[in-house]
C-alpha positions as CSV (number, residue, x, y, z in Angstrom):
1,X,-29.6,-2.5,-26.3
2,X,-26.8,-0.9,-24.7
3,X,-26.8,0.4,-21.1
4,X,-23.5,2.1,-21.0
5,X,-23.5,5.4,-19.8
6,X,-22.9,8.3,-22.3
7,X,-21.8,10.3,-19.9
8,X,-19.0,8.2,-18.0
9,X,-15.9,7.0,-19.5
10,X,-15.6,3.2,-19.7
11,X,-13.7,1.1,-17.4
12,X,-13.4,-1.6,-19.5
13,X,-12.2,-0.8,-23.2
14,X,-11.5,-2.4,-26.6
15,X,-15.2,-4.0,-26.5
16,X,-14.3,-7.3,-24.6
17,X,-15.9,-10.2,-24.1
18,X,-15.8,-12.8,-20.8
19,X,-13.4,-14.8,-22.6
20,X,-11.1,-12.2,-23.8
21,X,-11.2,-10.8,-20.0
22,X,-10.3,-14.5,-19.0
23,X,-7.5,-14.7,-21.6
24,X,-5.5,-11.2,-21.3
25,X,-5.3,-12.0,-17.3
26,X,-3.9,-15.5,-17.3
27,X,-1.3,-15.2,-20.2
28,X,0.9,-13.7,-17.9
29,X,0.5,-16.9,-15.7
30,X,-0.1,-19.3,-18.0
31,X,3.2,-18.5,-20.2
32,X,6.2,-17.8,-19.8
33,X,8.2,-15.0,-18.1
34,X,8.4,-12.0,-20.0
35,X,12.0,-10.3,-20.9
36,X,11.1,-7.1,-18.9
37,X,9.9,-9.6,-15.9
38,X,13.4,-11.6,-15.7
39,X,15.1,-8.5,-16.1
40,X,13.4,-6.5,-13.2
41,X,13.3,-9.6,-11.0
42,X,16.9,-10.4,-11.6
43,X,17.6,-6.6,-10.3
44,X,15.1,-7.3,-7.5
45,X,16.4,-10.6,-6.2
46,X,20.1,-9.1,-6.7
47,X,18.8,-6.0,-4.0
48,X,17.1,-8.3,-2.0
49,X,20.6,-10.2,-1.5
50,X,22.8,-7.8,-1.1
51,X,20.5,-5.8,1.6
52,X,20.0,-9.1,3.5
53,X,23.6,-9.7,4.0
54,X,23.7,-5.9,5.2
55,X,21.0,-6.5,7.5
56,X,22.7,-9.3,9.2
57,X,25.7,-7.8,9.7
58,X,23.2,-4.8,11.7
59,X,22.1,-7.6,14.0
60,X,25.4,-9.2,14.1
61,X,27.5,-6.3,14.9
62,X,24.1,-4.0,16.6
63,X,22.6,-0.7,16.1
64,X,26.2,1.3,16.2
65,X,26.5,0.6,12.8
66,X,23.4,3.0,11.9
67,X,24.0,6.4,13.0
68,X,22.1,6.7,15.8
69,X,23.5,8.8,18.5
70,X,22.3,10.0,22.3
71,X,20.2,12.6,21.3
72,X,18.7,11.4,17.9
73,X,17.5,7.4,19.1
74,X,14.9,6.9,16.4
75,X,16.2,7.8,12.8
76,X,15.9,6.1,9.5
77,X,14.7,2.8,11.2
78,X,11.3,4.4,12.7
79,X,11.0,6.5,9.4
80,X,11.1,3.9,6.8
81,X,8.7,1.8,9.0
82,X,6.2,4.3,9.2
83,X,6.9,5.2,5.7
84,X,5.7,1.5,4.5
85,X,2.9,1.0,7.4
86,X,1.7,4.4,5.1
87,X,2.2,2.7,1.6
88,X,-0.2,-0.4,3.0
89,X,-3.3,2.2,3.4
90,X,-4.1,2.1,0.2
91,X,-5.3,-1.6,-0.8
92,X,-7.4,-1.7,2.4
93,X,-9.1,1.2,1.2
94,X,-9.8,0.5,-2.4
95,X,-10.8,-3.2,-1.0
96,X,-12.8,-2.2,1.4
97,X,-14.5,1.3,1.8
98,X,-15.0,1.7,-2.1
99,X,-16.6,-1.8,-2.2
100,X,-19.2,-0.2,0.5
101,X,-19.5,2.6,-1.9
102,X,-20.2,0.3,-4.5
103,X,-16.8,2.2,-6.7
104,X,-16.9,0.1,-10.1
105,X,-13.8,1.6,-11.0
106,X,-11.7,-0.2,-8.1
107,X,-12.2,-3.8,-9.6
108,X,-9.1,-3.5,-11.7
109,X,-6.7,-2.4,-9.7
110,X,-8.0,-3.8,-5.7
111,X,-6.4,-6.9,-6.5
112,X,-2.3,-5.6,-7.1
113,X,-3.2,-2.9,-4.3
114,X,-4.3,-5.6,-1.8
115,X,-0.7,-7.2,-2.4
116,X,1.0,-4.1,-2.4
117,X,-0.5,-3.7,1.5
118,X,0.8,-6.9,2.3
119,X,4.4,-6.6,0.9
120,X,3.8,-3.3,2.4
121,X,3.7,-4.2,5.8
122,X,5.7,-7.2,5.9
123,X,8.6,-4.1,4.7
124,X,7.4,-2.1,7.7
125,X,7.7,-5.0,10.1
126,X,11.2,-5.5,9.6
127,X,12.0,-2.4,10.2
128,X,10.7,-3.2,13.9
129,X,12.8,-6.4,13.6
130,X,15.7,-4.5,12.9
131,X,15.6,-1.5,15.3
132,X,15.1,-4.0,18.1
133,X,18.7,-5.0,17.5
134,X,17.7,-8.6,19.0
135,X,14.9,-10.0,16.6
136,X,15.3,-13.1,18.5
137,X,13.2,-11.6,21.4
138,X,10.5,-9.9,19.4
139,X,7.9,-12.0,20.9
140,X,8.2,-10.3,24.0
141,X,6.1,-7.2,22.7
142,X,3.3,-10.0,23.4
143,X,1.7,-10.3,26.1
144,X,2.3,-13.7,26.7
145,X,3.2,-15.9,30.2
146,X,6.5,-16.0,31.3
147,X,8.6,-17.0,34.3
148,X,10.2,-13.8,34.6
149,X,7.9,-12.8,37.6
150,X,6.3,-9.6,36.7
151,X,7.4,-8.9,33.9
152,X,4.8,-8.0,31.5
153,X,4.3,-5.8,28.6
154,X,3.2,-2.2,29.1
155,X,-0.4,-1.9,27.8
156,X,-0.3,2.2,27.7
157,X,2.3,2.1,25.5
158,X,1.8,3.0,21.8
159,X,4.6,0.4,21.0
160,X,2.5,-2.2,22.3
161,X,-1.0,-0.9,20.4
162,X,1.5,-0.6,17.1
163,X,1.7,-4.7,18.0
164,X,-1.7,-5.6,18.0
165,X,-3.0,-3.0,15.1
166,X,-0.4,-4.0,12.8
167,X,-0.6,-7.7,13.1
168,X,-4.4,-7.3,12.9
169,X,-4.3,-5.6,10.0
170,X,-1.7,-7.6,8.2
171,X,-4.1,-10.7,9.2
172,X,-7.8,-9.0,7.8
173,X,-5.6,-7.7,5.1
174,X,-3.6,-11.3,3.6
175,X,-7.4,-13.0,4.3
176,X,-9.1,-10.3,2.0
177,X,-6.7,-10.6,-0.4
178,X,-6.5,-14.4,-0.2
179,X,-10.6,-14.9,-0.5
180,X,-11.0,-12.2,-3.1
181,X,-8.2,-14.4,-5.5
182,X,-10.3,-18.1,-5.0
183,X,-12.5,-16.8,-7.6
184,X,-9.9,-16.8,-9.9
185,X,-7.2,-19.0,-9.3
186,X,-10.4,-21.5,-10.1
187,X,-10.0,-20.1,-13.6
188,X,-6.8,-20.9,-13.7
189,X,-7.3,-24.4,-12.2
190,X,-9.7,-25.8,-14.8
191,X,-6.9,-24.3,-18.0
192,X,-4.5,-25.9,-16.3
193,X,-2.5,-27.7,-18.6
194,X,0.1,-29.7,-15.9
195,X,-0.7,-31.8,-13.5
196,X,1.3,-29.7,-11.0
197,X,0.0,-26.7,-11.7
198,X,-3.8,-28.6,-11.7
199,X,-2.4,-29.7,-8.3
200,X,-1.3,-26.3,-6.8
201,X,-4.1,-23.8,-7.9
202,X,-6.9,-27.0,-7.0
203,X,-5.4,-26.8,-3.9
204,X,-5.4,-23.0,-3.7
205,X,-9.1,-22.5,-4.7
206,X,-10.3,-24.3,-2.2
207,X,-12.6,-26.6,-3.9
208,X,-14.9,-23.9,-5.8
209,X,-17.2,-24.9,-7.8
210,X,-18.7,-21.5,-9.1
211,X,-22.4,-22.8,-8.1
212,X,-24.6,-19.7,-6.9
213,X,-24.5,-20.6,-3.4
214,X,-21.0,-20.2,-3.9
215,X,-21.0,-17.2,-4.9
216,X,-23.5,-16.0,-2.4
217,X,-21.3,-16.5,0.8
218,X,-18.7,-15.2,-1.5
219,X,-20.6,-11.6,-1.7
220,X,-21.3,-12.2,1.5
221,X,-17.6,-13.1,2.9
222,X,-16.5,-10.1,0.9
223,X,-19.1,-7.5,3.0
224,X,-18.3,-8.9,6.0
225,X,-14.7,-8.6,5.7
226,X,-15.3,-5.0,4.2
227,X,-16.8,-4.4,7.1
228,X,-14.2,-5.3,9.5
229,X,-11.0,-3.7,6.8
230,X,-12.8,-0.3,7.1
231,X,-12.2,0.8,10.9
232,X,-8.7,-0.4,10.5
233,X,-7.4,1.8,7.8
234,X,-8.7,4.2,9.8
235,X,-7.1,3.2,13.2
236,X,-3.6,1.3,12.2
237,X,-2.1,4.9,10.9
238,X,-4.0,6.6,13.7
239,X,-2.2,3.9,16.4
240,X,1.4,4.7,14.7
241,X,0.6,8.5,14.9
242,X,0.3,7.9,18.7
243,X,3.8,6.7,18.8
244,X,5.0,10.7,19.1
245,X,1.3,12.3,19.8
246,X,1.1,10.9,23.0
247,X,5.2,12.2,23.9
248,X,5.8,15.0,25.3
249,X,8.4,16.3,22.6
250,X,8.0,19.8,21.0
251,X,6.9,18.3,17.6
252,X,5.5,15.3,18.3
253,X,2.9,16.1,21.2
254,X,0.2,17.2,18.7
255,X,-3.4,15.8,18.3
256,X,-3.6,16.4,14.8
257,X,-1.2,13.8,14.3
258,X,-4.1,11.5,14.0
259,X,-6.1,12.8,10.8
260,X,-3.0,14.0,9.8
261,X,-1.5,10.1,9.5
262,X,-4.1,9.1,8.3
263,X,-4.5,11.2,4.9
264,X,-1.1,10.7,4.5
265,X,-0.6,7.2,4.5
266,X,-3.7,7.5,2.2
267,X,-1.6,10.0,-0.2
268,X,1.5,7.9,-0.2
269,X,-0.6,4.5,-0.5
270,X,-2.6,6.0,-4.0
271,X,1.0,7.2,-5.0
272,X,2.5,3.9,-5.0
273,X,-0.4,2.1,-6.3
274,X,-0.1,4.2,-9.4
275,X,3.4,3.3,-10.3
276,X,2.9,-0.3,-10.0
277,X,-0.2,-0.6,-11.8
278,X,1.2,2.0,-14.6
279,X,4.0,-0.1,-15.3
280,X,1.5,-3.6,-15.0
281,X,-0.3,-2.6,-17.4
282,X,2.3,-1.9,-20.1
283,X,4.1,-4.8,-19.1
284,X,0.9,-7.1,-19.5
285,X,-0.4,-5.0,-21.4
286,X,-3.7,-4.2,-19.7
287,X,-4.3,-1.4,-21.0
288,X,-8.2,-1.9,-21.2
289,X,-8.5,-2.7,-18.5
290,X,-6.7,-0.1,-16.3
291,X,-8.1,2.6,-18.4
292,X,-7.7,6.6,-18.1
293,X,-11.0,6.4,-16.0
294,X,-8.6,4.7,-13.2
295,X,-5.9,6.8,-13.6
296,X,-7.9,9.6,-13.0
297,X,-10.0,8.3,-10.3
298,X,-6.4,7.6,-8.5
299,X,-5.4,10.7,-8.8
300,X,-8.6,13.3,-7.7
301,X,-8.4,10.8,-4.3
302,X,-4.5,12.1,-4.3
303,X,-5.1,15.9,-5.1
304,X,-7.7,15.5,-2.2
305,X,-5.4,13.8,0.9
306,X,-2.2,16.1,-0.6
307,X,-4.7,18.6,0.1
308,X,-5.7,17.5,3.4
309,X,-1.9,17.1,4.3
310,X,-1.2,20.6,2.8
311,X,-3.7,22.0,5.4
312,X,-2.5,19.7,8.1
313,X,1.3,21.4,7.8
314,X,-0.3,25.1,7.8
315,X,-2.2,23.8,11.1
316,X,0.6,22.7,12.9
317,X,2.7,25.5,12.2
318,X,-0.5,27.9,13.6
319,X,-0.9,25.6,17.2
320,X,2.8,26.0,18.0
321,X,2.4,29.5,17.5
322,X,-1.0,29.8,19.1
323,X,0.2,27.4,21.8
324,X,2.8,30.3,23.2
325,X,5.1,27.6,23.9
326,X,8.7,28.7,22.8
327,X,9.7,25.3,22.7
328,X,6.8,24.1,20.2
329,X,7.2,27.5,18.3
330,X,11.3,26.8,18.0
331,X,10.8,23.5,16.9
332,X,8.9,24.1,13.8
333,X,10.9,27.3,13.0
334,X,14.1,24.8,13.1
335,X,12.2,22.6,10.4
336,X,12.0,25.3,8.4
337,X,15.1,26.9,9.1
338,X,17.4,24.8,10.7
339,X,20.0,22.6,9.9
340,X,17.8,20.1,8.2
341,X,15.7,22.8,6.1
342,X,16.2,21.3,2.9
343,X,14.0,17.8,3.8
344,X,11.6,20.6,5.6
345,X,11.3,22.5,2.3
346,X,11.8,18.9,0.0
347,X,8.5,17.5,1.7
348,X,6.5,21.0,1.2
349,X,7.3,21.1,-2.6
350,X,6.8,17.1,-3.0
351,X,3.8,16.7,-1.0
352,X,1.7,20.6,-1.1
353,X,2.9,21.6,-4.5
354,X,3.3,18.9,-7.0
355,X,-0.1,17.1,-6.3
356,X,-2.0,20.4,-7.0
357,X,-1.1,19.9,-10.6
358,X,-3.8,17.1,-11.0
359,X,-6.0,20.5,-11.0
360,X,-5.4,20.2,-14.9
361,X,-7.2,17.1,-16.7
362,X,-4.8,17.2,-18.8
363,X,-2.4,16.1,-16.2
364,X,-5.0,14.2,-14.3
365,X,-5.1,12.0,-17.2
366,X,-1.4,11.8,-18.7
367,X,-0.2,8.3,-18.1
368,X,3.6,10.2,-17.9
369,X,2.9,13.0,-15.5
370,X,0.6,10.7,-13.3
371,X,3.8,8.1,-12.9
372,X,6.3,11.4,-12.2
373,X,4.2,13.2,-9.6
374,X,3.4,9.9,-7.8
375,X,7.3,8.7,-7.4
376,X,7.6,12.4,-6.1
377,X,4.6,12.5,-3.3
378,X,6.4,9.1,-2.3
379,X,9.4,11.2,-2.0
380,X,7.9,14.0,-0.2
381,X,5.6,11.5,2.4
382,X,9.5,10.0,3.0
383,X,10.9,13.0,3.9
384,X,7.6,14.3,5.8
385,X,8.3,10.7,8.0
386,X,11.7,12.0,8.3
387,X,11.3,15.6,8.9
388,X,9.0,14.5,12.0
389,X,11.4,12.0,13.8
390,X,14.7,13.4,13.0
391,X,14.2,17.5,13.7
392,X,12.4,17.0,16.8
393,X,14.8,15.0,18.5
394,X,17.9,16.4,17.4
395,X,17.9,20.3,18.9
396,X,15.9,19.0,22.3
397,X,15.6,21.4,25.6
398,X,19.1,21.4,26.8
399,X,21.3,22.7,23.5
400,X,24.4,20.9,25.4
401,X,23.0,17.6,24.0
402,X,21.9,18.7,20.5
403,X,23.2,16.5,17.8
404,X,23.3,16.0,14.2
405,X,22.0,12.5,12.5
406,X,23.9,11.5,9.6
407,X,22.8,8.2,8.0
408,X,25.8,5.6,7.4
409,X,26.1,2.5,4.8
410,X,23.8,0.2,6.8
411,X,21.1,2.6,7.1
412,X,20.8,3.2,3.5
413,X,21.4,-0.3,2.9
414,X,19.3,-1.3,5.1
415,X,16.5,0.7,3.5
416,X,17.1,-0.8,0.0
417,X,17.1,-3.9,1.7
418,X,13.1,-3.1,2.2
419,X,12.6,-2.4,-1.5
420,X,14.6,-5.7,-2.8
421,X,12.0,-7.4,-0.3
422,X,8.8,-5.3,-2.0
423,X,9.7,-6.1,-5.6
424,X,11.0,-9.2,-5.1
425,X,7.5,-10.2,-3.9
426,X,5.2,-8.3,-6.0
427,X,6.7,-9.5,-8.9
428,X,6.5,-13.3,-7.7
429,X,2.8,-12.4,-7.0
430,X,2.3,-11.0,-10.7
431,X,3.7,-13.5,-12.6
432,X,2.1,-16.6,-10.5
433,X,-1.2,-14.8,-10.0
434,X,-3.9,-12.6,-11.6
435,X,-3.1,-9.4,-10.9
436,X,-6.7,-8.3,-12.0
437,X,-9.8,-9.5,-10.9
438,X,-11.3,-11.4,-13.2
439,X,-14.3,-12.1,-11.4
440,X,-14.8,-8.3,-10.5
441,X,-14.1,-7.3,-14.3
442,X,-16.6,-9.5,-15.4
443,X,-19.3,-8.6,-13.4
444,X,-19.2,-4.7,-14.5
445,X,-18.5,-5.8,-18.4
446,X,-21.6,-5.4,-19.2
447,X,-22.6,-1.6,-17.5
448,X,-19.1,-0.9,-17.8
449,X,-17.6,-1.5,-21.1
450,X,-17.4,0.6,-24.5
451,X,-20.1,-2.1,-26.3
452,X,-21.7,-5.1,-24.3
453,X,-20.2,-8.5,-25.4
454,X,-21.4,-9.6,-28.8
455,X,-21.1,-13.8,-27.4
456,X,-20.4,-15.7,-24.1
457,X,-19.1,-19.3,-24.4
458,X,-22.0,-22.0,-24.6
459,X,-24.6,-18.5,-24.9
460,X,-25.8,-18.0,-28.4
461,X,-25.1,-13.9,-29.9
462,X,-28.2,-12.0,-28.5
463,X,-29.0,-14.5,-25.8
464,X,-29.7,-12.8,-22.8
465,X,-27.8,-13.8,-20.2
466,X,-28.9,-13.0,-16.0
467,X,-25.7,-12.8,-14.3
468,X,-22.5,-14.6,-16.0
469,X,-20.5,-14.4,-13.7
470,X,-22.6,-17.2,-11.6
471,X,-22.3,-19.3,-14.1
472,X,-19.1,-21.9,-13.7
473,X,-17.6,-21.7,-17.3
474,X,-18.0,-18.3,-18.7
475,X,-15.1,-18.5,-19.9
């Protein structure tokens, strides 16, 4: 008897079985690199290269090289950082706050989006690296004991919060992900065909043995962790957004900035998750299993935060007015009008504009629109980073010291350094590990799928069969 729904569309297409799900996800391990995988991580590792030799030379010859100046301190450095904290938002969230929900739909694509938040913010980490022109005293942002007297870090600083929120959530984040894969890099374990690769994954799994206390403090691991994810999505973006809320620059001293981060880095996160799982999926050809039912799911949570941030750019342009403050008021009418009005009017179009086209199901659900309009928003969220930092510190109080940023070489190379650093690693993480959860799939096959599966290994056809994906070797 089925017990699809006729209402919604599957998740899980082509009528597969445990063993199929098993199969499609490790022959992308299991064999050998593709043609379109050497090719893009040849470009990658090329990038990654080139930007790390540019990167030294920053810290070897020091910040003069950006384009920095007296009145603009904070530039493309602080942009792209809070740029990629935003990108990270969105494996946290599909992790954790839709597993609360109970969202079947996020078991396809949670696993790439949990690495994506950890390449993520390993990218927005050395941007702090960078900026602090002498990595080699970064750990004195901790607060740790010195003989220095009293020198100690400054605990009512954002700068220091940015510290602890962002390591924490880099830690609860690489742990999710890392405990969510176990599952799976078990499967791959007992295929193994090499004694290395026995070796490596064994050592990986952790010693699972798929027994149903197993995968009892699994479930139960998962919640926990869920648990503690969900308060930091909410509070890492909110912490960076404190960076300029709590300033007293006109532009900056706002206390929307908080909400306003957050649905943001939200937007941006969903964006980028799109065009990597888009291009997975043809690639390794997954195409039932990141189905149009995920595409679309993706994309209402982006029409709804572009929303959010749409309102959020009306609001702020209403308080400066409201505020009777002619410096607040000025700096907003320079965004709009100033010197820098084409990144003002850039991040309206990309970010307001363009998402309300996922209005139309048409769009909604076009593979080809979805991957245009997402690469845009990640445009527009740049320039919104951008639009922030830069026009509110270059036309200050005293117009004597107003100033124009131009980026040079090293800032632009530095910031492809960050995506030679992103790719490199996400595509090391897709061809060495399952970039879909098996485990997850499996457990929604059979209430998720076009047509249950007709057999299960060592199950004879019609058998009924309580939970397979306690049992050890469903596959």
């Amino acid at each position: 008897m089925h017990i699809t729904s006729a209402v919604r569309t599957p998740l899980v297409s082509g009528g597969k079985t445990y063993a199929d799900v098993t199969e499609d996800v490790c022959r992308q391990v299991e064999g050998k690199p593709t043609r379109e995988w050497t090719i893009a991580f040849t470009i990658s590792a090329l990038v990654l290269v080139y930007g790390s030799a540019c990167v030294f030379y920053t810290w070897w010859e020091g910040l003069g090289v950006w384009g920095l100046n007296k009145t603009v301190g904070w530039a493309w450095d602080i942009t792209n950082f809070v740029w990629w904290v935003g990108i990270g938002h969105a494996g946290t969230l599909i992790s954790a706050i839709l597993l609360l929900f109970r969202q079947k739909w996020r078991t396809s694509v949670n696993r790439a989006a949990e690495a994506m938040t950890i390449f993520a913010v390993v990218c927005a980490a050395m941007f702090i690296f960078m900026h602090m022109g002498r990595p080699w005293m970064a750990y004195w942002a901790l607060p740790l004991p010195n003989t220095f007297g009293s020198l100690w870090v400054n605990f009512k600083s954002p700068l220091v919060w940015d510290v602890f929120a962002i390591s924490t959530y880099f830690t609860v984040s690489l742990v999710f992900w890392y405990m969510g894969l176990v599952p799976d890099l078990a499967t791959i374990r007992d295929r193994a065909r090499s004694k290395v690769s026995r070796y490596i994954y064994g050592a990986l799994s952790l010693g699972w043995n798929g027994s149903a206390k197993t995968w009892a403090r699994y479930e139960y691991m998962s919640l926990i962790l869920a648990g503690i994810s969900t308060p930091l999505v909410l509070s890492v973006h909110t912490i960076v957004s404190m960076d300029f809320a709590t300033s007293v620059i006109p532009g900056w001293h706002t206390t929307i900035f908080p909400p306003y981060f957050v649905a943001g880095a939200i937007f941006s996160g969903f964006a980028m998750v799109q065009n990597l799982m888009l291009i997975i999926r043809v690639v390794f050809k997954l195409e039932d299993y990141i189905t149009t039912e995920h595409i679309e799911s993706m994309n209402k949570i982006i029409t709804l935060t572009g929303s959010i941030v749409g309102v959020a750019y009306i609001t702020e342009f209403f308080i400066a007015w409201y505020s009777g403050s002619e410096f607040e008021s000025y700096a907003f009418i320079n965004r709009a009008s100033g010197p820098y009005w084409w990144a003002y009017w850039a991040m309206m179009t990309c970010n307001v504009i363009s998402p309300q086209l996922f209005w139309s199901k048409t769009i909604r659900t076009s593979v080809v629109w979805t991957f245009v309009l997402s690469v845009v928003v990640n445009i527009g969220m740049w320039f919104e980073r951008f639009v922030i930092i830069v026009t509110s510190l270059h036309r200050d109080y005293l117009p004597s010291s107003w100033a124009m940023f131009h980026p040079t070489l090293f800032d632009i190379s530095d910031y492809i350094f960050s995506f030679g650093l992103f790719f490199t690693l996400f595509l090391l993480f897709a061809k060495f590990l399952p970039v879909v959860n098996m485990a997850e799939v499996k457990a929604i096959i059979k209430s998720s799928s076009e047509k249950l599966p007709q057999s299960v290994s060592g199950v004879a056809k019609g058998e009924r069969v309580t939970n397979p994906t306690f049992n050890k070797n469903v596959d």
